[in-house]
C-alpha positions in Angstrom: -16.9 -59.5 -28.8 -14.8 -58.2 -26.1 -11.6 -57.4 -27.8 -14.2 -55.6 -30.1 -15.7 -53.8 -26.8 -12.1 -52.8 -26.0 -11.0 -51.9 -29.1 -14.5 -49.0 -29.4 -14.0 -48.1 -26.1 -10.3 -47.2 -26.5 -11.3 -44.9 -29.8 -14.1 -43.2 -27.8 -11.3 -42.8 -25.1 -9.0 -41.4 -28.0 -11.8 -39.3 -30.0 -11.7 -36.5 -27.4 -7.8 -36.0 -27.2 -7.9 -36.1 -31.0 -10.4 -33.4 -31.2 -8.6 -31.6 -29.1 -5.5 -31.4 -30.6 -7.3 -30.7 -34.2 -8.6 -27.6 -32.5 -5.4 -26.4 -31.7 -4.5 -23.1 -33.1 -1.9 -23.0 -35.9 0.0 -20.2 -34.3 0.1 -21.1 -31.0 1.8 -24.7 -32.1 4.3 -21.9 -33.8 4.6 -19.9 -30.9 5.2 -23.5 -29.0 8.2 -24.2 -31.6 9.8 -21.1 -31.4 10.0 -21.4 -27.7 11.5 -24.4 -27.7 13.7 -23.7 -30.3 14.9 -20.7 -28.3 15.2 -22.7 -25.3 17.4 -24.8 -27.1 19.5 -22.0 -28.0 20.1 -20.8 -24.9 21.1 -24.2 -23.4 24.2 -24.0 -25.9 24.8 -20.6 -26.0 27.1 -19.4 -23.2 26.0 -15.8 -24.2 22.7 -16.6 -24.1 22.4 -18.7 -20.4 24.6 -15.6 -19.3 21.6 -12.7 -20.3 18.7 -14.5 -19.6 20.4 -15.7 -16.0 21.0 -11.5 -15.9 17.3 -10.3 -16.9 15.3 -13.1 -14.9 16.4 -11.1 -12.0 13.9 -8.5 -12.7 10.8 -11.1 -12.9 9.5 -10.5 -9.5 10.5 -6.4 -9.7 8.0 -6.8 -13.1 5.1 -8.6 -11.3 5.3 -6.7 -7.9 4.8 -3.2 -10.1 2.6 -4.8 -12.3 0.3 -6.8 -9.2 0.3 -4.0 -6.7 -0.7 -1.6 -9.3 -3.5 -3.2 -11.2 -5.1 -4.0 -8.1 -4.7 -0.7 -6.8 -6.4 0.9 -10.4 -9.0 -2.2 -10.3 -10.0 -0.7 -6.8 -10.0 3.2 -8.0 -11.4 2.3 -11.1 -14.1 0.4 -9.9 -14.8 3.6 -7.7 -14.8 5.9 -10.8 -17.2 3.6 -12.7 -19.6 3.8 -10.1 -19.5 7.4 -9.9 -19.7 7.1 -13.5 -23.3 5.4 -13.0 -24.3 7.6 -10.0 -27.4 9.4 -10.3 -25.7 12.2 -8.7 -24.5 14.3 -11.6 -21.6 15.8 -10.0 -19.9 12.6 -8.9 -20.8 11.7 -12.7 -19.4 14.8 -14.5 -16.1 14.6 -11.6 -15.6 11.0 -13.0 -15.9 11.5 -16.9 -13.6 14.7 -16.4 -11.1 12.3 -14.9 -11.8 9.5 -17.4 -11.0 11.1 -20.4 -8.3 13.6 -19.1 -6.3 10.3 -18.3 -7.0 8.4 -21.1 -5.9 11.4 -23.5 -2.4 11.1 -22.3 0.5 8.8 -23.3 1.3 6.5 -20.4 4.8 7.3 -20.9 3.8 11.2 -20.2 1.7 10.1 -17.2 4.9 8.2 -16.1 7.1 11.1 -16.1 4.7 13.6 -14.6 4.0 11.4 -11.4 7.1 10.7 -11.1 8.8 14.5 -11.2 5.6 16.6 -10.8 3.1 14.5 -8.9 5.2 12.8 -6.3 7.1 16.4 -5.4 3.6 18.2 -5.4 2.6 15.6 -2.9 5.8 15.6 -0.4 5.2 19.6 -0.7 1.6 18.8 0.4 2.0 16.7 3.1 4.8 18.8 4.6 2.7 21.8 4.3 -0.6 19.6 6.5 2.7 18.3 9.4 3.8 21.8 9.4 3.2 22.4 13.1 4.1 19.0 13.9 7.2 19.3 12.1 8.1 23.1 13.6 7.5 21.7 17.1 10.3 19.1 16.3 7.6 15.9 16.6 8.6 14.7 13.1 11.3 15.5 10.5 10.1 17.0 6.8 9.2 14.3 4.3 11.9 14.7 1.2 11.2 13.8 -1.8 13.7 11.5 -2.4 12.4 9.5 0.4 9.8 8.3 -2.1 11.5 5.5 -4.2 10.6 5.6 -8.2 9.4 1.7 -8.1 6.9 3.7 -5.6 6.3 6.4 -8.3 5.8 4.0 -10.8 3.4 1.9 -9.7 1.3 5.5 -8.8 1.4 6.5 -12.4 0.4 2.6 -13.5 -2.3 2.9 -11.3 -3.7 6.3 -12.1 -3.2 5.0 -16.0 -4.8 2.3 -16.1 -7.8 3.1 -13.0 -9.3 5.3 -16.0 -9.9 2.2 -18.8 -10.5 -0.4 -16.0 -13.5 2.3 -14.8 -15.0 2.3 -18.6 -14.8 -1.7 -18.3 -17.2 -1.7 -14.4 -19.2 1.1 -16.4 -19.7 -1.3 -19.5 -20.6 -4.3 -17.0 -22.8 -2.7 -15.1 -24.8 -1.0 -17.7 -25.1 -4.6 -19.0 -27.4 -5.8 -16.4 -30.7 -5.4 -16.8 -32.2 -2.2 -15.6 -35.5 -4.0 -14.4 -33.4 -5.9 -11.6 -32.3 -2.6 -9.7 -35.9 -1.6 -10.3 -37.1 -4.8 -8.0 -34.6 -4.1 -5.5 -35.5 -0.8 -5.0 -39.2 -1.5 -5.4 -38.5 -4.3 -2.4 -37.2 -1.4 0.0 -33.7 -2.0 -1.0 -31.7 2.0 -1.3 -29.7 2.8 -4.9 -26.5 1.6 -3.0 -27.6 -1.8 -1.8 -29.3 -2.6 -4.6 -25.7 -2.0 -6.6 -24.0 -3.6 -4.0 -25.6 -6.8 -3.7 -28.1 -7.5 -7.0 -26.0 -5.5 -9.7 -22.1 -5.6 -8.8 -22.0 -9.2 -8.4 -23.3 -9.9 -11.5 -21.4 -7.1 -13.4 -17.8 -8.2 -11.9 -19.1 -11.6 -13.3 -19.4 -10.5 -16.7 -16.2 -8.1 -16.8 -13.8 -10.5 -15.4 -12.1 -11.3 -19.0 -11.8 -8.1 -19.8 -10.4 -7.2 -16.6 -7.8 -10.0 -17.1 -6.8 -8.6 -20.8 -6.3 -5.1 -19.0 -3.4 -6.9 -16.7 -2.1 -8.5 -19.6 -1.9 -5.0 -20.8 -0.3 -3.5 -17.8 2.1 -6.2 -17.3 3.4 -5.3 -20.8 3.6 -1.2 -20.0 5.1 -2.3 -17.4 8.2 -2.2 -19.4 7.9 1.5 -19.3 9.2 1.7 -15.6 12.2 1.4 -17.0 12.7 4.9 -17.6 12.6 5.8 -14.0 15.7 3.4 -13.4 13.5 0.5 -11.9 15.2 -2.8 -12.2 12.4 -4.8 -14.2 14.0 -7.2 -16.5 13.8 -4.2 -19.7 16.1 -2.4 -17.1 18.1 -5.1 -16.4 18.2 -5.8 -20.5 18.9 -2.6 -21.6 21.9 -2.4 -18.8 23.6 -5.5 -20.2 23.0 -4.4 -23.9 24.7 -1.4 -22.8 27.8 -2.6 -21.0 28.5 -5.6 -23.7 27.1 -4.2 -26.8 25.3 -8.0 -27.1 22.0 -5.6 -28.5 20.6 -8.7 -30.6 20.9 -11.7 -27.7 19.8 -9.4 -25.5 16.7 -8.4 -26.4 16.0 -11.6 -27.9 15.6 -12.9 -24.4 13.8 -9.7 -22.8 10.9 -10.4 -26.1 11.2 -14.0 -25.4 10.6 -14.0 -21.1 7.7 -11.0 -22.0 6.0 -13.2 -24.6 6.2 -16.2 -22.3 4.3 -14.3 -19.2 1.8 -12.6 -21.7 1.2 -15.6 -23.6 0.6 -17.6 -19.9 -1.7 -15.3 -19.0 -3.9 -15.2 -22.0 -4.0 -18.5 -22.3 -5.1 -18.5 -18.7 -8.3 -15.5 -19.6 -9.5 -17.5 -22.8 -9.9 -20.4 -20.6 -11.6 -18.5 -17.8 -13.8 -16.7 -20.7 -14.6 -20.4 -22.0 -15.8 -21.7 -18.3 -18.1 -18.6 -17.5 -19.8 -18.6 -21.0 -20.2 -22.1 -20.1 -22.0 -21.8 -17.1 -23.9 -18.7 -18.3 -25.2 -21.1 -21.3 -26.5 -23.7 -18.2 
């Protein structure tokens, strides 16, 4: 009886590991195989350990532009979408004017005009506001080449991508129930505090997934910031190409070290997704 004992209770042990793996997708076990197939290719390939030792350089330059700008378009665009929702219709008519402005441009366009239009606009501005201080010989005039183009970049990401992140609070907030800012207001709680502590919590709650794809998304645009000269590994991949004429390797590796990161992270999201539909179903 107990070898029997042991014998169920190791299948019960093995049941959920076999579930498991029978739920795997098909194409991420294909995407698992081709990585290790090109990580196998690169351990005996000279050519191949020499670009991707070339291009990993530009790992951290890619997630410092990509970090510091999605947080800094998750913080404008979570102002946007609340002037979106305001009940002031100025702030909401200011707000959808921007929204769809930005979102009917190319990225690549937005890229280029911060970068030569914008960021000389502004150094003309701010020169033109320290004009006194800079006539009475307090400070020296701003030029614009004092302002790097990783700096530029991550402006134009921000301004980009501030404009669908604002649509996503928008969505989430319009998702709570109307009848719980009603309570708070009908409690002696103002428009504001009510958002701030009944309706916010609850709609960042909901959004988080979709605030996750959006820096999948940006970590991939990313890319374009190569344009302006910044060394993220496209940069760095398309220098090498350039000066070797090793086009195939080396792209080979700048798709493969993308997909990897992308991949990571959305791996990452759907398991995040998973956990809060799980506790919303408790």
């Amino acid at each position: 009886m107990s070898a029997r004992g042991d014998h169920r209770e190791h299948t019960s042990r093995m049941l959920p590991f076999t579930d498991s793996l029978s739920r795997l997708p098909y194409w991420l076990l294909v995407v698992v195989l081709l990585a290790v197939i090109f990580l196998w290719l690169m351990i005996n390939d000279s050519d191949y350990r020499v670009i991707f030792s070339a291009t990993t350089k530009g790992i951290s330059t890619t997630f410092y532009v990509s970090l510091i700008a999605y947080t800094l378009a998750t913080l404008l665009g979570l102002l946007v979408g609340l002037m979106r929702v305001s009940r002031i219709r100025i702030l909401d008519e200011l707000a959808s004017f921007y929204v769809e402005v930005i979102r009917g441009v190319p990225m690549l366009v937005i890229l280029y005009y911060i970068a030569f239009v914008g960021a000389p606009a502004l150094v003309n501005a701010l020169n033109w506001l320290a004009a006194p201080l800079i006539n009475a010989g307090w400070m020296a005039a701003i030029n614009v080449r004092q302002v790097d183009f990783t700096a530029r970049a991550v402006l134009a990401l921000m301004f980009g991508y501030s404009a669908f992140i604002s649509e996503i609070f928008r969505a989430g907030i319009e998702s709570v129930a109307k009848g719980q800012m009603e309570a708070a207001l009908a409690v002696g709680m103002t428009y504001w505090q009510g958002m701030r502590y009944i309706v916010l919590p609850q709609a960042v709650r909901n959004v988080l997934p979709p605030l996750g794809n959006e820096f999948v998304a940006m970590l991939k645009d990313s890319a374009l910031v190569s344009v302006l000269g910044v060394q993220d590994i496209t940069q760095l991949g398309k220098v090498y190409s350039a000066s070797t004429f090793k086009f195939f390797k080396t792209y080979n590796v700048v798709a493969f070290l993308y997909l990897i990161m992308t991949m990571g992270l959305s791996l990452l999201i759907r398991t995040l997704e998973k956990r809060l539909g799980t506790h919303k179903g408790e």
